[in-house]
N, C-alpha and C positions, 0 to 999 in steps of 0.2 A: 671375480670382482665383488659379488655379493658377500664372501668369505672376508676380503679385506673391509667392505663399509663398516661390518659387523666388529672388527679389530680394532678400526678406526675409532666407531662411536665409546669403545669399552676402554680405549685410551685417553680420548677425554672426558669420561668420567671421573679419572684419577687424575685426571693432567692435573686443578686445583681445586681447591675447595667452594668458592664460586660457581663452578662448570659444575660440579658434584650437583650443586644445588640444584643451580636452574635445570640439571637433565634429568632429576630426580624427580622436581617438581612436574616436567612435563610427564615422566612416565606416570604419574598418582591420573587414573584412571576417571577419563568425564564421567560427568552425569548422565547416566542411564537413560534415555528417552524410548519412551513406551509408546506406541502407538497402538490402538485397537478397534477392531470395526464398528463403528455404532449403528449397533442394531434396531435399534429405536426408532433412529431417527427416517420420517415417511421420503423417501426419494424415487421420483419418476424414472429414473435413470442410473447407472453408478453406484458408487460405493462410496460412504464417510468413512475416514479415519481419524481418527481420534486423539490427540495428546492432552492430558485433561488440564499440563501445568508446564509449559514449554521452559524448561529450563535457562537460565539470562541472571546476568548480572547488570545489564543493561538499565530493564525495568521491569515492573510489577510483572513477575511471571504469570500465564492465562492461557486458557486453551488454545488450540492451534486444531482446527480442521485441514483434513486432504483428501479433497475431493477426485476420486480417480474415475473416468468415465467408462462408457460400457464397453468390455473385451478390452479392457486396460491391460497392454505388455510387455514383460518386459523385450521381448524382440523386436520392438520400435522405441520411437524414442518420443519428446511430447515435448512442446513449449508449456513456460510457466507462467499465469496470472495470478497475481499477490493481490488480496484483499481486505479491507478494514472492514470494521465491526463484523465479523465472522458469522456470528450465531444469528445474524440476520437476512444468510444466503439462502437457506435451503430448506425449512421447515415452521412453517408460518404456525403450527401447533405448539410451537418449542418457543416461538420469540413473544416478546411483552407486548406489543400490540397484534399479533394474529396477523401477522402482515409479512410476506419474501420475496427477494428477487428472482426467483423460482433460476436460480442460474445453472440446476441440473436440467431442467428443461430445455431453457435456449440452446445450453453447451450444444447438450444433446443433437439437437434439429440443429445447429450451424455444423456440426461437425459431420452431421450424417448426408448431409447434404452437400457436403465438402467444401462451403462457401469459406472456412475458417479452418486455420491447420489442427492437428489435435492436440489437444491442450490439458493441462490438471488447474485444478483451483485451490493457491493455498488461503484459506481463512483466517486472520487471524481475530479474534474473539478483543471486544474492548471490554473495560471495567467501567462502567456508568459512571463512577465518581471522580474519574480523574483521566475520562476521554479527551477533554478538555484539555489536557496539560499532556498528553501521550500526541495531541494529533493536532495542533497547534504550530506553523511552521518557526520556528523558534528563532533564526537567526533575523527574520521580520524585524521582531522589537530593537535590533541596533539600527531600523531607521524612525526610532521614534527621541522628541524633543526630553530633557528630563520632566518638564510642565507636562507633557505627555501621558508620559512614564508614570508620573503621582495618581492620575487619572483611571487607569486602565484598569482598577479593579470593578469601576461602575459598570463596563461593559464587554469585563469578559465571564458574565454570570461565575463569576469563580474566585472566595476571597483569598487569594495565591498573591505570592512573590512571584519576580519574576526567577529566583532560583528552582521555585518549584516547575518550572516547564521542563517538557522530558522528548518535546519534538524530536530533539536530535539523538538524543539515546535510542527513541524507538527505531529509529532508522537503522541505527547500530546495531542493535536486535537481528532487525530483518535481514537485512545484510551480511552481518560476522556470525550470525547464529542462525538463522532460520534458513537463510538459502544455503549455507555450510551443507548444512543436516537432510533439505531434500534434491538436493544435486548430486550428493552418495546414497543417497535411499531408494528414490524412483529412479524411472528411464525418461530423462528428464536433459534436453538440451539447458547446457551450463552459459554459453553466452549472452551478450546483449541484445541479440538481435532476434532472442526466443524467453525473452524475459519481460516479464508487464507487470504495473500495478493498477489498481483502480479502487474507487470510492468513492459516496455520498457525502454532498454536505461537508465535516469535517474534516471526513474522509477523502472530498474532494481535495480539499486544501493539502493533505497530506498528500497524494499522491502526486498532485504540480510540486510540493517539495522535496517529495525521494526522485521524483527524474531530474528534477534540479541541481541537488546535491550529489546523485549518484546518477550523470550522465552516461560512465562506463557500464554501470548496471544495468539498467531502463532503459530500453529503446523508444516504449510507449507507455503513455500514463491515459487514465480514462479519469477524468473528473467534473463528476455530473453533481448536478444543481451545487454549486462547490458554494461553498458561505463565506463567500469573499468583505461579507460582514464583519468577521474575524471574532465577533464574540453577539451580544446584542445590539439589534439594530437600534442606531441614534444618530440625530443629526451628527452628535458632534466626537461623534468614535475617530477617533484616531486609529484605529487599527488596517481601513481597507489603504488606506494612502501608503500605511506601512510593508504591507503586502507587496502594492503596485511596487514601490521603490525595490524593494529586494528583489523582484522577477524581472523588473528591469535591468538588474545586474547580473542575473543567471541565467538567461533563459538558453536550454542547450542548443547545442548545432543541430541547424533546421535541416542538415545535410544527413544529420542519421540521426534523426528521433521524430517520433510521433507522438500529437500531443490532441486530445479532446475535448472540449468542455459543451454542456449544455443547462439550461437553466428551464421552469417554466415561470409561472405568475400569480399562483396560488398559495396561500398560506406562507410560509416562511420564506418560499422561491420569489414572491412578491418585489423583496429586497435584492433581487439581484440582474434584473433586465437594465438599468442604470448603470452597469460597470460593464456587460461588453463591449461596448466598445472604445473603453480602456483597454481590455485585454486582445481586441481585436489588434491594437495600435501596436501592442507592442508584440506578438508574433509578427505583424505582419511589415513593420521594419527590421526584424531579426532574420530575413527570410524565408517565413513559412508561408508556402499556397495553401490552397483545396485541398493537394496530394499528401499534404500531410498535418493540417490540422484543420478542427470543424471547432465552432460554439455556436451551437444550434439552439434554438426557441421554439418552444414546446408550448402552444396557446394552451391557458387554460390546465394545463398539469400543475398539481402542488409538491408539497414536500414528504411523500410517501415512497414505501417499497412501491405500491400498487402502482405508484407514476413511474418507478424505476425500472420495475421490470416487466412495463410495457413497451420499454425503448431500450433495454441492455443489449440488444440485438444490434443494435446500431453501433454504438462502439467495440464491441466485441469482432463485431466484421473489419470495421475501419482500423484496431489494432492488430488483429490476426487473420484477415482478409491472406488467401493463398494464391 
């Protein structure tokens, strides 16, 4: 059989000049992706891997971390958690404010303790100048008015069109490119039902819109202190209303996904105790309990790693609880 596929595919090759192309085309060899240990980098736990320019035609190509944990092998296999802003996981000496969510640590102690199944972490690293327009849920802005629309550059701190948003591309990234690449690399369950995102802040918003959009992919999203402000806080932003309306058109089936959010009260988290329970309303006419979704309130925590990875424990259990 394997004698004929190989007769097969070399017949149409030649069958016409089209087929020629397109099969030609597919054999011109991908991009090489590199990964390598980084030795540098200070971890309690595990091992970083490295791609210093993740290959995409999606968007602005950027690091990519993979974090594999201790006695990582391939003789077992490992659910995956996807993660925004990367390079502010794991080594508080390496990021701009001296600040991590020490998530080799927790992994670590939830895994060792078997409270959470074993897992890797993929990172993926943002570009400072155009986080904004990467992690931004982009299909949002078709519920805003065009009066609106004129408005939007006062308060999304970004002087951008709205052609420059790349929300949806990044997703296409993670998706068609990055879970491609570590579902054939690691020992790494490939379904939904071993696959997670999570993030802060921006990040938050992005990860309520990749389970959103890719309900088949996501089982569970973690989105903590999420900036449902959508750009700068103003009375008169147009943008969380934008939010609200699109999530009330997607939100997945409460029957197979889990979904997190939590916010505190300090500093930039200040703005966002005022919209749970918008967001309460509409999981919970969608059919979500307890059992599968939490937005919890955190007294008194701000907008920091140091707030985040005093509590990363809690959604890490609640999406990968064993």
């Amino acid at each position: 059989m394997k004698n004929l596929s190989i007769l097969f595919s070399i017949m149409m090759l030649f069958s016409c000049k089209q087929t020629k192309q397109e099969i030609v085309k597919e054999l011109v060899q991908k991009p090489t992706i590199n990964a390598r240990v980084l030795k540098s980098v200070k971890l309690s736990a595990g091992k970083l891997m490295r791609i210093d320019s993740f290959p995409t035609k999606h968007i602005t190509p950027r690091p990519v971390d993979v974090w594999l944990p201790e006695n990582y092998s391939d003789e077992k296999k490992y659910a995956v958690l996807y993660m925004h802003d990367g390079q502010m996981l794991f080594d508080e000496t390496s990021t701009w404010n001296k600040q991590e969510w020490k998530i080799d640590e927790v992994a670590s102690k939830l895994m060792k303790e078997s409270v959470t199944k074993d897992f890797i972490v993929v990172g993926i690293h943002n570009i400072p100048k155009i986080r904004w327009l990467d992690l931004f849920p982009e299909k949002a802005m078709n519920f805003l008015s065009a009066e609106e629309l004129e408005t939007l550059k006062s308060f999304s701190n970004s002087a951008v069109d709205l052609k420059d948003l790349t929300g949806d591309e990044y997703l296409q990234f993670l998706v068609k490119d990055l879970k491609p690449y570590i579902d054939a690399t690691y020992a790494v369950y490939t379904n939904k039902e071993n696959t997670f995102v999570a993030g802060s802040s921006m990040g938050g918003l992005m990860s309520m819109y990749a389970i959103t959009q890719y309900p088949a992919i996501f089982e569970g999203a973690a989105c903590i202190s999420t900036h449902w402000v959508g750009g700068l806080p103003n009375e008169s932003n147009p943008l969380p209303n934008a939010i609200f309306s699109y999530l009330e058109k997607n939100v997945p089936d409460a029957k197979t996904h889990k979904i997190y959010f939590d916010y505190g009260n300090k500093t930039l988290d200040q703005y966002y105790p005022q919209y749970a329970p918008k967001v309460d309303t509409i999981f919970m006419k969608n059919g979500y309990t307890e059992s599968n979704y939490r937005n919890l309130f955190f007294e008194g925590t701000d907008h920091s790693e140091v707030s985040w990875q005093n509590r990363i424990d809690i959604p890490l259990t609640f999406l990968l609880k064993k």
